[in-house]
N, CA and C of each residue as an Amber inpcrd file, in Angstrom:
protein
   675
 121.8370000  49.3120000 117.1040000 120.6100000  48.5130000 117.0180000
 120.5620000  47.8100000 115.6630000 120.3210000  46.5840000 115.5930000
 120.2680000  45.7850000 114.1290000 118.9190000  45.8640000 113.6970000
 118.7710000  45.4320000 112.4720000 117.6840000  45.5820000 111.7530000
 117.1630000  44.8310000 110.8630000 116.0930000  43.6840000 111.2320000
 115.3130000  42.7830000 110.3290000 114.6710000  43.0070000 109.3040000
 115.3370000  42.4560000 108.0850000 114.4890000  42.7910000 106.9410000
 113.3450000  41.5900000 106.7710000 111.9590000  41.6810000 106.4880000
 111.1390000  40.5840000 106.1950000 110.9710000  40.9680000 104.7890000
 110.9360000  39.4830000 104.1460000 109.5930000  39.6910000 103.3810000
 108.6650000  38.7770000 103.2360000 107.7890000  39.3590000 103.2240000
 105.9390000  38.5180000 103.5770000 105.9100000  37.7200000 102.7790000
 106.4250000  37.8330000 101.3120000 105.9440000  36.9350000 100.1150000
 107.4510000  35.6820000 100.1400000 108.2640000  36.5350000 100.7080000
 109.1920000  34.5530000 101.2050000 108.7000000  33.8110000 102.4210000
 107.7040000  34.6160000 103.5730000 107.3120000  34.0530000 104.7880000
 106.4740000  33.4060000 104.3880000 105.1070000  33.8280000 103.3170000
 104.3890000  33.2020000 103.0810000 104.8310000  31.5980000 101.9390000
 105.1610000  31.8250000 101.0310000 106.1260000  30.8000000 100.0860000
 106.7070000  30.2110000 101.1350000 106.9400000  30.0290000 102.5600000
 107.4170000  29.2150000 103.0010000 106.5690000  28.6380000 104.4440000
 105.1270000  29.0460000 104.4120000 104.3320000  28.4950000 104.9590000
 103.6350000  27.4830000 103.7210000 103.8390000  27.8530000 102.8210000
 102.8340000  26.8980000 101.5530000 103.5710000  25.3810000 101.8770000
 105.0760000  25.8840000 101.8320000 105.8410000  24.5250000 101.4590000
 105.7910000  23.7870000 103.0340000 106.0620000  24.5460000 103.8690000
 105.3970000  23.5100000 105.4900000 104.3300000  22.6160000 105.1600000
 103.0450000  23.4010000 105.1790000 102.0650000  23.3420000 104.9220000
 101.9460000  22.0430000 103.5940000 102.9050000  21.8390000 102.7130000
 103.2150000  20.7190000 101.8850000 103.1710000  19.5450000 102.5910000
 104.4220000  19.7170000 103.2600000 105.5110000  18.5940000 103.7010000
 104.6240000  18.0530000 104.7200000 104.0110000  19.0450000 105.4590000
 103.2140000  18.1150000 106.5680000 102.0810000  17.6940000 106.1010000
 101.1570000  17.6610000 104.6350000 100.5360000  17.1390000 104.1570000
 101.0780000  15.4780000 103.7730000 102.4030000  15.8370000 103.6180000
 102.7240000  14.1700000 102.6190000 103.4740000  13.9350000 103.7230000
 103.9290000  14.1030000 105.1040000 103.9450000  13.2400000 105.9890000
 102.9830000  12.7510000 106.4360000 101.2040000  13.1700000 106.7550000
 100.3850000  12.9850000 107.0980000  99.8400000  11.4180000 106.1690000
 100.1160000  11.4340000 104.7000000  99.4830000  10.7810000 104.1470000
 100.5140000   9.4970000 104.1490000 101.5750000  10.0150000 104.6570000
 102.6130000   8.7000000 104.5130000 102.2540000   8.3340000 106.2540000
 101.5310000   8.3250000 107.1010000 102.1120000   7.9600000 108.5520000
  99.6960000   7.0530000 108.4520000  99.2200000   7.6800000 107.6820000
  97.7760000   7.3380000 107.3110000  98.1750000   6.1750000 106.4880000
  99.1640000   6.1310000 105.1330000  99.1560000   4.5070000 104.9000000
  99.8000000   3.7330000 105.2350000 100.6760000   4.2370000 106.7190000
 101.6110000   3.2100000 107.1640000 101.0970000   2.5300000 108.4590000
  99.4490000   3.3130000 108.8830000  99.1730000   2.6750000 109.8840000
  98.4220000   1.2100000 110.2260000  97.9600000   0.9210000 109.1180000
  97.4060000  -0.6370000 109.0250000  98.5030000  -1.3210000 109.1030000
  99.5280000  -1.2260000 109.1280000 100.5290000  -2.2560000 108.7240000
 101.3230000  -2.3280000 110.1060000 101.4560000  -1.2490000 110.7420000
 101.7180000  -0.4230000 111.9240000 101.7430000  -1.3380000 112.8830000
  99.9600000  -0.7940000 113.3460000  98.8190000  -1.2260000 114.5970000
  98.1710000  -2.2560000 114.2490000  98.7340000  -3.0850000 113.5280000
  98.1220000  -3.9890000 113.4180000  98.8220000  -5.1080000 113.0330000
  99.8220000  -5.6140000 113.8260000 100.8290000  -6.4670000 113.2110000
 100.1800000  -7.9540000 113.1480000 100.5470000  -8.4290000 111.9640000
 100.2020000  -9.5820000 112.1060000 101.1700000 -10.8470000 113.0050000
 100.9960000 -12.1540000 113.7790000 101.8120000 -12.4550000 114.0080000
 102.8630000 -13.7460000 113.5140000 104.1090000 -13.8570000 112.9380000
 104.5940000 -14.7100000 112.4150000 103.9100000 -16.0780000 112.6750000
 103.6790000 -16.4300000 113.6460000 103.3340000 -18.0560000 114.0950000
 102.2510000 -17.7850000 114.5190000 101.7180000 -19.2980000 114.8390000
 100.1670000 -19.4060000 115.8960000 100.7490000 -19.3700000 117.4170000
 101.9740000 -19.7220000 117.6370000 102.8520000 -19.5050000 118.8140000
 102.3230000 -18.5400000 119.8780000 102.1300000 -18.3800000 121.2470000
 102.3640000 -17.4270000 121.5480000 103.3360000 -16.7910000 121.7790000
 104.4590000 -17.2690000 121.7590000 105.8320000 -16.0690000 121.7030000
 105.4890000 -14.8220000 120.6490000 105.0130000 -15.5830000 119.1730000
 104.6690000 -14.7150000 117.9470000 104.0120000 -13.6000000 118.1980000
 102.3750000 -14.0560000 118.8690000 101.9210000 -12.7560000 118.9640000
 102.0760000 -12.1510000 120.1220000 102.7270000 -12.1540000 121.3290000
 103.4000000 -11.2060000 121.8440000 103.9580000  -9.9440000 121.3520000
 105.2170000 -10.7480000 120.2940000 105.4810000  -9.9740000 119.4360000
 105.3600000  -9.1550000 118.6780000 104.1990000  -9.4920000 118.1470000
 103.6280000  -8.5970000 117.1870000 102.4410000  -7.8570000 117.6840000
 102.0010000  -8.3570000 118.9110000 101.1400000  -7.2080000 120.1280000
 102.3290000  -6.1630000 120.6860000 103.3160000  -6.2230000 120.6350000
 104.2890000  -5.2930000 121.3710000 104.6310000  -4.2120000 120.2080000
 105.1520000  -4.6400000 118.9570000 105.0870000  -3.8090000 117.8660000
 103.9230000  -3.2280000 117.3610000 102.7680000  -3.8850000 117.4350000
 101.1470000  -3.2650000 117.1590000 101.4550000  -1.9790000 118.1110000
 101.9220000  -2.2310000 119.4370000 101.7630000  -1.0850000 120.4020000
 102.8160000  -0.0730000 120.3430000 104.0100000  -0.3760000 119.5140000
 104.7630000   1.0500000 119.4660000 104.1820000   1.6640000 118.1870000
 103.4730000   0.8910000 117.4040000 102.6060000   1.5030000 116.1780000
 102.0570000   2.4520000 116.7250000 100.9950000   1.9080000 117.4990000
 100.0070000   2.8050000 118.2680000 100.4800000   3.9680000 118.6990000
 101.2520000   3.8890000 119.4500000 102.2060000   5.2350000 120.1310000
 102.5890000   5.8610000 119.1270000 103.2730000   5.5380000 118.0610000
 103.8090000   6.3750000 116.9710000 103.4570000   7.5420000 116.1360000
 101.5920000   6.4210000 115.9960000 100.6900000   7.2040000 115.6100000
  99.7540000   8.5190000 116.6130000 100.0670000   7.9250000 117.6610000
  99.5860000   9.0430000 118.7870000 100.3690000  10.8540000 118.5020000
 101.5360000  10.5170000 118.6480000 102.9910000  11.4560000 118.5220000
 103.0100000  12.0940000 117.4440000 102.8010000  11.2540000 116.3020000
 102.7520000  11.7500000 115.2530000 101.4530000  12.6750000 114.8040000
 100.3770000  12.4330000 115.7460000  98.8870000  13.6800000 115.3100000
  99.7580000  14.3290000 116.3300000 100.2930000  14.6670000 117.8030000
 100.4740000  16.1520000 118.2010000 101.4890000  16.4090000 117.3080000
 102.5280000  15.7750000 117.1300000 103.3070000  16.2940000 115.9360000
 102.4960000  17.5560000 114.9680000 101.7260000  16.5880000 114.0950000
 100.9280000  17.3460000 112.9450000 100.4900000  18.8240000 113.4890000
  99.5930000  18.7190000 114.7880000  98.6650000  19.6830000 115.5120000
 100.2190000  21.0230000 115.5470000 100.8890000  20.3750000 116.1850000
 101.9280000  21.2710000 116.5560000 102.8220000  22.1790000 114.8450000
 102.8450000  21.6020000 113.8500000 102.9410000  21.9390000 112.7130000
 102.1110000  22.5560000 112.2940000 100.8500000  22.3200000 112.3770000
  99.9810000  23.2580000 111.8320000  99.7520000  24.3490000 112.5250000
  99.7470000  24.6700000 113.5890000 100.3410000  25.6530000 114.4110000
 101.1100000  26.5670000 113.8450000 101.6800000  25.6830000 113.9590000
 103.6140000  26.8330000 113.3890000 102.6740000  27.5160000 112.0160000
 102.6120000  26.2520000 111.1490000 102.0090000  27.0610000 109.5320000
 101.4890000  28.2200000 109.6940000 100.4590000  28.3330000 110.3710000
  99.6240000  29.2440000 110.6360000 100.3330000  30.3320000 111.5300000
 100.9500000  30.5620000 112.2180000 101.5920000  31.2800000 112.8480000
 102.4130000  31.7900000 111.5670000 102.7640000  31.5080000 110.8910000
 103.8600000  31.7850000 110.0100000 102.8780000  32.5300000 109.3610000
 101.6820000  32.1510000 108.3820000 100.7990000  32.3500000 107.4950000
 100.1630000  34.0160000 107.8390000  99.8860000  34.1320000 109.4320000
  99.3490000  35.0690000 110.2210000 100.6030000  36.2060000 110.0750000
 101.9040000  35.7200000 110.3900000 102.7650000  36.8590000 110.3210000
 103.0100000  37.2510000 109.2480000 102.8070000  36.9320000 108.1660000
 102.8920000  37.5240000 106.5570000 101.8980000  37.9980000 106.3860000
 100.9140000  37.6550000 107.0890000  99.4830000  38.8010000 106.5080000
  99.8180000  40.0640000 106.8740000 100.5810000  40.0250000 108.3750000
 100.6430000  41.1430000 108.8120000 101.5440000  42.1610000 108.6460000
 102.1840000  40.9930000 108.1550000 103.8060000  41.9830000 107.7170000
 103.0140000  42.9400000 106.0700000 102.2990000  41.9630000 105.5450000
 101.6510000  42.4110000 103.7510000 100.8420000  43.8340000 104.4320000
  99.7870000  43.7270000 105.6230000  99.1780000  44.9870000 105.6890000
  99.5700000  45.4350000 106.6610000 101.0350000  45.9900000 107.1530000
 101.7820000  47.3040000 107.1040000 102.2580000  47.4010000 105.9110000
 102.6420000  46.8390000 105.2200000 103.7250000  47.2150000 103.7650000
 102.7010000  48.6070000 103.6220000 101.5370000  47.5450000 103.0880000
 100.1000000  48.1680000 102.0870000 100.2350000  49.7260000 103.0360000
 100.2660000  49.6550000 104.2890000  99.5100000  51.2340000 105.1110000
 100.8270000  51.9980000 104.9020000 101.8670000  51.5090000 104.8850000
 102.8720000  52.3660000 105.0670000 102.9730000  53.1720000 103.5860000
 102.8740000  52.0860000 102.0940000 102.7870000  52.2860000 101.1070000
 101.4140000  53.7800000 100.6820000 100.3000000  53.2520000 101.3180000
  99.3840000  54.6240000 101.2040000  99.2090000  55.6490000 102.0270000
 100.1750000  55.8290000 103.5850000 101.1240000  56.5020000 103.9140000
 101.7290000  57.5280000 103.3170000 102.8710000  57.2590000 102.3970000
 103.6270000  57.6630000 102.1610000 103.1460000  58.4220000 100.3850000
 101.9380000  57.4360000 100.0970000 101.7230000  58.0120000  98.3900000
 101.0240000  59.3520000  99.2670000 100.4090000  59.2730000 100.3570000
  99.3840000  60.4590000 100.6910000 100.1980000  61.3980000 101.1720000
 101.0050000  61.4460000 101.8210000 102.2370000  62.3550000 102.3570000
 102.8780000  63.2650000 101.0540000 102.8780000  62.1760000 100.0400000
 103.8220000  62.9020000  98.3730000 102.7560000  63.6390000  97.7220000
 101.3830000  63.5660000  98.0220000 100.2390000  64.0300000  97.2750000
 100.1510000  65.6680000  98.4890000 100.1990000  65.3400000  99.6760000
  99.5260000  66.4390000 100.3930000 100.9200000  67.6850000 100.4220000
 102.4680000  67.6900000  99.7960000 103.3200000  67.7990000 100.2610000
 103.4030000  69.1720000 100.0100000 102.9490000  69.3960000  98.6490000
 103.0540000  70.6850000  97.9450000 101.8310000  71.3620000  98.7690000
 101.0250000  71.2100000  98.6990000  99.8470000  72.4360000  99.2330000
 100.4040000  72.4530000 100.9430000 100.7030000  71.3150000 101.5990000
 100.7570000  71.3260000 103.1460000 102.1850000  72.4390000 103.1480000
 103.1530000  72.5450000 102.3610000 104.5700000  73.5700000 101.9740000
 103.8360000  74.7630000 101.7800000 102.7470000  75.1840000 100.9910000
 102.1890000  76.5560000 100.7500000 101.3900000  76.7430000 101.4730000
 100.2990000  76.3890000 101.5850000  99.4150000  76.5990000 102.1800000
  98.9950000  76.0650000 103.7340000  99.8450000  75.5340000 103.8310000
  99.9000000  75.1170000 105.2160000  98.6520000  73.9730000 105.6180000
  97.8300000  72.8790000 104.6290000  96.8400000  72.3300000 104.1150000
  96.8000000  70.9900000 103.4520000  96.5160000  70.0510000 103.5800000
  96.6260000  68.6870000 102.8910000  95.8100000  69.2990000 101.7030000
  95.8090000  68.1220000 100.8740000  94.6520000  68.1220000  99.4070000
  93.9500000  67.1360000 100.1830000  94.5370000  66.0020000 100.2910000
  93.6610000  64.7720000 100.9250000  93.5830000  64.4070000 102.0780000
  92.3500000  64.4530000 103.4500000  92.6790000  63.8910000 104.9070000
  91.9060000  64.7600000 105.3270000  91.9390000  64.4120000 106.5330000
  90.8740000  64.7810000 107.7070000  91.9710000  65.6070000 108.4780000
  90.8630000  66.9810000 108.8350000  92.0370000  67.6350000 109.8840000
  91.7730000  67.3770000 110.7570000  93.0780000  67.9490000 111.7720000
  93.1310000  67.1420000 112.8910000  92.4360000  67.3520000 114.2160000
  91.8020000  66.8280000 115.0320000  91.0780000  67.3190000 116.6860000
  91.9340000  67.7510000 117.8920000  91.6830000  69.1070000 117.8670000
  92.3970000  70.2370000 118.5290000  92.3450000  69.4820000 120.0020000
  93.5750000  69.7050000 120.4340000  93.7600000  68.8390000 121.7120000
  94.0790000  69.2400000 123.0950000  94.2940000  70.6820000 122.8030000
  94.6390000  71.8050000 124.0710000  93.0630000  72.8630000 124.2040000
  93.2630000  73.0240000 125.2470000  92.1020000  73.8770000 125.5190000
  91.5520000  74.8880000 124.6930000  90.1320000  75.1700000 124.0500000
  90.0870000  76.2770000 123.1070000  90.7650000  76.4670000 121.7670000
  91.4000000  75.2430000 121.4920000  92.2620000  75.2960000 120.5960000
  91.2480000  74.9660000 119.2730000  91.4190000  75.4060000 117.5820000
  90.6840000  75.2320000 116.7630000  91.2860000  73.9290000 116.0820000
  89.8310000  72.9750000 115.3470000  90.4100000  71.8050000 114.4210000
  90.7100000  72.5010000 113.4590000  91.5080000  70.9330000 113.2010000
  92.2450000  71.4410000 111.8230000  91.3860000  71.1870000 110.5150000
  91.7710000  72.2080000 109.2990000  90.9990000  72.4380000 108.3680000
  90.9370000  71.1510000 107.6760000  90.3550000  70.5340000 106.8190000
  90.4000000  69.2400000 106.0050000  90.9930000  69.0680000 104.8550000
  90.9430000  68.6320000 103.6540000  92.1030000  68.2390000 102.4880000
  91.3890000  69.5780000 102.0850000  92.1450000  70.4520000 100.9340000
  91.2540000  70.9550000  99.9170000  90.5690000  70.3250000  99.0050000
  90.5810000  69.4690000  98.6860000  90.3350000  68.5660000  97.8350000
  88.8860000  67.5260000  98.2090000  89.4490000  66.9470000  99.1100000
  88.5550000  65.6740000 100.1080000  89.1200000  66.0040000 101.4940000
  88.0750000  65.3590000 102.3890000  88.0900000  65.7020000 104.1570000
  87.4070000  66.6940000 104.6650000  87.0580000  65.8650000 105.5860000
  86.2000000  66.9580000 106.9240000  87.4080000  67.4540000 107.6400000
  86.4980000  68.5160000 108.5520000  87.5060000  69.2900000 109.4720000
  87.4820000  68.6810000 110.6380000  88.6140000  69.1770000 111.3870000
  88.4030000  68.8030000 112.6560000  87.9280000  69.1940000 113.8890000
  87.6970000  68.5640000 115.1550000  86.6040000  69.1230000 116.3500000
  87.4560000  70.4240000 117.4310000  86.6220000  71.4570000 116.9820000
  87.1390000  72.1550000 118.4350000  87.3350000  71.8030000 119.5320000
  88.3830000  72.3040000 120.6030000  88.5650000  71.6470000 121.9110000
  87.3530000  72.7320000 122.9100000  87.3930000  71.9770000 123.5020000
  86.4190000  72.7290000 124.8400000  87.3800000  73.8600000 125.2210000
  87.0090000  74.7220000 125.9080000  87.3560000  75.9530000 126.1340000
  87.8640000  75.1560000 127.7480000  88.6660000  76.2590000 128.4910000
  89.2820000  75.8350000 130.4210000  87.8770000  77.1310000 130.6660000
  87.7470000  77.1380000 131.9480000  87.1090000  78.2290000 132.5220000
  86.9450000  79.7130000 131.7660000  86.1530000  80.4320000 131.5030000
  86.5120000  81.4050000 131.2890000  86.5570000  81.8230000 129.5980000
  87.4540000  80.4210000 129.0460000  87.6000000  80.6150000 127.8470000
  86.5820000  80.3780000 126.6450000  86.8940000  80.7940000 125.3460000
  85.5500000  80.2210000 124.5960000  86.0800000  79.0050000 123.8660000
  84.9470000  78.1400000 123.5830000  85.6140000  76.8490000 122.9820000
  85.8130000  77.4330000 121.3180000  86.9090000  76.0300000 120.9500000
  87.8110000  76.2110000 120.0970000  86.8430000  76.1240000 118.9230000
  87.2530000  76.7180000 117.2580000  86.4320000  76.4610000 116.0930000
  86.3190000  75.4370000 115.5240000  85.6240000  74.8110000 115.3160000
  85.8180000  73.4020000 114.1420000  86.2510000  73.9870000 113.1090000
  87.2520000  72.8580000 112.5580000  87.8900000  72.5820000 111.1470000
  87.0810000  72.8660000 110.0140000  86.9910000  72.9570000 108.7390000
  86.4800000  73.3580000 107.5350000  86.5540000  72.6580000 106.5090000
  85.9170000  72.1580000 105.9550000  85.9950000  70.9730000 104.5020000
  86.6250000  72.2060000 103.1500000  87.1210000  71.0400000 102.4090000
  87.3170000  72.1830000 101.5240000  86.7430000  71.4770000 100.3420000
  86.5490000  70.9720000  99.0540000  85.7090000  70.4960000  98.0580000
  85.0680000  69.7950000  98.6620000  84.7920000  68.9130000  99.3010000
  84.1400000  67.7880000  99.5420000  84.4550000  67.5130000 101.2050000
  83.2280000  67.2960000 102.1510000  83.3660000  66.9640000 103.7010000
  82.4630000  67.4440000 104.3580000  82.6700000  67.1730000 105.3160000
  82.0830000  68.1080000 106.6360000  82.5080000  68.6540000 107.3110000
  82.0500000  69.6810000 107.8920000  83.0380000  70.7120000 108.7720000
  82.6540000  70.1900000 110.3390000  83.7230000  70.6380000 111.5200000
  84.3000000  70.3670000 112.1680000  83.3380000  70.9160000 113.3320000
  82.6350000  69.5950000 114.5390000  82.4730000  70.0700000 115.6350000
  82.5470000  71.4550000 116.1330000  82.4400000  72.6610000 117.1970000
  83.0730000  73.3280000 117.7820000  82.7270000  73.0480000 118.9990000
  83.9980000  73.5260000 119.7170000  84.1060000  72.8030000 121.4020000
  83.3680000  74.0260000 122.0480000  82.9880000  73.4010000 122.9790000
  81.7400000  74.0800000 124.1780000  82.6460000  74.8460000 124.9730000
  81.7810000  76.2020000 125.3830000  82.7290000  77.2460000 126.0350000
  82.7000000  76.8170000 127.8770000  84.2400000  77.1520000 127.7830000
  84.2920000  76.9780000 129.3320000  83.1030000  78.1070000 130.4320000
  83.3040000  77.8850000 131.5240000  82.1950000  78.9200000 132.1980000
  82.3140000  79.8840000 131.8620000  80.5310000  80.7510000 131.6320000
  80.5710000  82.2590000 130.9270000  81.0410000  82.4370000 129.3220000
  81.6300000  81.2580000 129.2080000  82.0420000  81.7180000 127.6510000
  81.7750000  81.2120000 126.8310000  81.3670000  81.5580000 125.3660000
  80.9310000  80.9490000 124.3270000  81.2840000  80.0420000 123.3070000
  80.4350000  79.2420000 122.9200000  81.3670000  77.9060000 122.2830000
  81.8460000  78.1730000 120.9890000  82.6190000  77.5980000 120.9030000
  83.1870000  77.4340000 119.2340000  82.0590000  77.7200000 117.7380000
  82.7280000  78.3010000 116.9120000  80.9820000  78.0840000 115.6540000
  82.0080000  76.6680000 114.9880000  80.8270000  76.3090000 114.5820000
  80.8430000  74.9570000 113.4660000  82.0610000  75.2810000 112.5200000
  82.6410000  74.1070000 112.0890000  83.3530000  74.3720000 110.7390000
  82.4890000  74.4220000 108.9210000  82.6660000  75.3060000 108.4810000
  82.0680000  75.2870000 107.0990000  82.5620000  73.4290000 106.5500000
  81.0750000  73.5280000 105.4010000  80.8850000  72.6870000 104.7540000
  81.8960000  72.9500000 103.9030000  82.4060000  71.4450000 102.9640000
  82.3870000  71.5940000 101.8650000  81.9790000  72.2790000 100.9820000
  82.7460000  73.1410000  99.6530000  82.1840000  74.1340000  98.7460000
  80.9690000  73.3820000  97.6590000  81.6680000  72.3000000  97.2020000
  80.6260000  71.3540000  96.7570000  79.4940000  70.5420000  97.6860000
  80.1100000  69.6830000  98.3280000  79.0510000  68.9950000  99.4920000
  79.2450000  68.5480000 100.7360000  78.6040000  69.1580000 101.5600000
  79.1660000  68.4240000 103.2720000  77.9290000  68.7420000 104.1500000
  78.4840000  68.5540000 105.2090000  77.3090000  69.5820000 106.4860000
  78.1630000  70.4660000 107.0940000  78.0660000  71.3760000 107.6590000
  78.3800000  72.0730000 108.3940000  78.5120000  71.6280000 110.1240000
  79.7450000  72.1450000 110.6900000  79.5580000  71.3300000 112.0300000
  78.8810000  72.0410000 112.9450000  78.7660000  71.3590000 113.9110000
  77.4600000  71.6230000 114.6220000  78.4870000  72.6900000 116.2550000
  77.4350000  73.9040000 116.1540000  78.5480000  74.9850000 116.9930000
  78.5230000  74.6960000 118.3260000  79.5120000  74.8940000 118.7650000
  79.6630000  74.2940000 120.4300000  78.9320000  74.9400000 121.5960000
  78.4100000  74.5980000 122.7210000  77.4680000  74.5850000 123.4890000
  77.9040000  76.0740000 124.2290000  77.7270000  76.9660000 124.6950000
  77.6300000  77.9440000 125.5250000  78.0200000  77.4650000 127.0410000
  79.5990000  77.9200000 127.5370000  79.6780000  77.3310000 128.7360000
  78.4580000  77.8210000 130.1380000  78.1790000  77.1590000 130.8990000
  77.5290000  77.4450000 132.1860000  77.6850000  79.2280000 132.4800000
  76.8470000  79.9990000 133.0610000  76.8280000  81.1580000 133.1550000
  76.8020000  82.0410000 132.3980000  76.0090000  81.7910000 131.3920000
  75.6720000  82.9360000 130.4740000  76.1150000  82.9400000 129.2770000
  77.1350000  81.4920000 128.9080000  77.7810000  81.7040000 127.7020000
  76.7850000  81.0670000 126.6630000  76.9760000  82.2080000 125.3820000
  76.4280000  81.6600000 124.1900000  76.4560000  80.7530000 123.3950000
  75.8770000  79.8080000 122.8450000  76.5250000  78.8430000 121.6480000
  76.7290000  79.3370000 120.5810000  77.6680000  78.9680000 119.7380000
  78.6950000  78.7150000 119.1890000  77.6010000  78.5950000 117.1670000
  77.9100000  79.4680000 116.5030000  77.0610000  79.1470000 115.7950000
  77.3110000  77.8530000 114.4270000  76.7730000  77.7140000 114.1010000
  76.6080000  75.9880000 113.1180000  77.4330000  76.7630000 112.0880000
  78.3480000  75.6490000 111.1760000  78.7730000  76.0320000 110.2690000
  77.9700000  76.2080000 109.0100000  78.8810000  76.4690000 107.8420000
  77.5790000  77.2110000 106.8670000  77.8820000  75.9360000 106.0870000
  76.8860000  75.3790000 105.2380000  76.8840000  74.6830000 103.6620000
  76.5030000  75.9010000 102.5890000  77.1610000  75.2100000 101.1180000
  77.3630000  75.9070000 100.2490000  76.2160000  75.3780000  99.5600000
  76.9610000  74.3720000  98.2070000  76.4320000  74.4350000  97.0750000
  75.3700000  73.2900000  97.1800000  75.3140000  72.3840000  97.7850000
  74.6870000  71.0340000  98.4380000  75.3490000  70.4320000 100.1330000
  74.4930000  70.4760000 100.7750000  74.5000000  70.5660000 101.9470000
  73.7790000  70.5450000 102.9970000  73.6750000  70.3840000 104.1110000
  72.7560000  70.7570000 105.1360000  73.6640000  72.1100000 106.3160000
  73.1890000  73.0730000 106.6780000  74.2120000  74.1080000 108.1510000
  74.2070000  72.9200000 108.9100000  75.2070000  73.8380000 110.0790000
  75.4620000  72.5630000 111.3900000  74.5880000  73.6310000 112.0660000
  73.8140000  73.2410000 113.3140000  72.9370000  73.6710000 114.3570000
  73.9490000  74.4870000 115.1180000  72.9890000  74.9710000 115.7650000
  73.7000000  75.7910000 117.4180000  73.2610000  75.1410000 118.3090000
  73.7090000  74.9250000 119.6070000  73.6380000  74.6020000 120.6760000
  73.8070000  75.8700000 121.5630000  72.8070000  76.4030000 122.0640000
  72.8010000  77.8490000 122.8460000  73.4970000  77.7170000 124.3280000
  73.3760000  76.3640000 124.9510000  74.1380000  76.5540000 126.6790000
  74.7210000  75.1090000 126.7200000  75.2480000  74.9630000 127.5580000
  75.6220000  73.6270000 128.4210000  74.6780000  73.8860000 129.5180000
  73.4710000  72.8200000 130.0310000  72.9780000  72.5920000 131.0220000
  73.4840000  72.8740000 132.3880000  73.5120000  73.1090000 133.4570000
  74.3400000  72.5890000 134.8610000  73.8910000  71.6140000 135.3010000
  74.9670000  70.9030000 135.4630000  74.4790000  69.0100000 136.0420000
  73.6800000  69.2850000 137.4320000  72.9410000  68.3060000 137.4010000
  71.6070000  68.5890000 138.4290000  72.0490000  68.1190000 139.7770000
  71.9000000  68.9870000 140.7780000  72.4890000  68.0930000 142.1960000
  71.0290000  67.7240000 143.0150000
């Protein structure tokens, strides 16, 4: 498989200079059109101005061709202009990507934990979110519980966030509790609903030092027939 290298700042440097050229063709085809479409004719003859009615008229045409021309250039410019923006913001995401990956690398190796980011929303049944940066980030949302099961815990802030949803318990079973606040400041997430038949909700996570708890939600309703 081959592999295109771009770069945005020669794509763009070379929409400027389009973007030139079809300026000073524009201004050269604007002072060439009086002279153009408008021929004067050698004699009082009519052979003369035939003549110079027939050349008036490939003027005319010239100048027709020459605006889709332009339209069609400026097009392109912009097409060009558009793909360097876009090429500039992946660089940029991939670039803070990768600084956040070198920042989270050491604690996510020990501790199994970003410093910086949002954890992640548990995606299998009952399954718990993931905890948040130590640093910065909320946690992430418990999954709903299958039948039977209890829903999953929300995620946990660690300096700074909010803690994490918890998912609502499948039937009979109880929902997820909230993820803790931030130690400094967050809310606490709000605990997941008590599945149908008796299951309990899920209690709110705690705040610390500045904060608001996350609530409980004691049942899931049964949809009304």
């Amino acid at each position: 498989m081959s592999f295109v290298l771009i770069s945005p700042e020669v794509v763009s440097a070379a929409a400027g200079d389009l973007a030139n050229v079809g300026s000073t063709i524009s201004a050269a085809n604007k002072a060439a059109a009086a002279a153009t479409t408008q021929v004067l004719a050698a004699g009082a003859d009519e052979v003369s101005a035939r003549i110079a009615a027939l050349f008036g008229m490939y003027g005319l045409e010239y100048q027709a061709i020459s605006a889709q021309v332009a339209a069609y250039h400026q097009q392109f410019v912009q097409t060009l202009r558009t793909g360097a923006a876009s090429y500039m913001l992946a660089e940029a995401t991939n670039v803070e990507q990768n600084l956040l990956n070198l920042i989270n690398a050491p604690t996510q190796t020990l501790l199994g934990r970003p410093l910086i980011g949002d954890g992640a929303n548990a995606t299998t049944p009952g399954g718990a979110g993931g905890d948040g940066g130590l640093l910065f980030g909320s946690g992430g949302n418990g999954a709903p519980g299958a039948p039977g099961q209890a829903g999953g815990a929300g995620g946990s802030a660690g300096l700074l966030g909010n803690g994490g949803s918890g998912g609502a318990g499948g039937t009979g079973a109880p929902g997820g509790n909230g993820g803790n606040a931030g130690w400094l400041y967050g809310r606490g997430g709000v605990g997941g609903a008590g599945g149908i038949g008796g299951g309990t909700g899920g209690a709110g996570g705690h705040a610390w030092l500045f904060g608001h708890g996350g609530t409980c939600l004691l049942y899931t309703s049964p949809s009304p027939r």
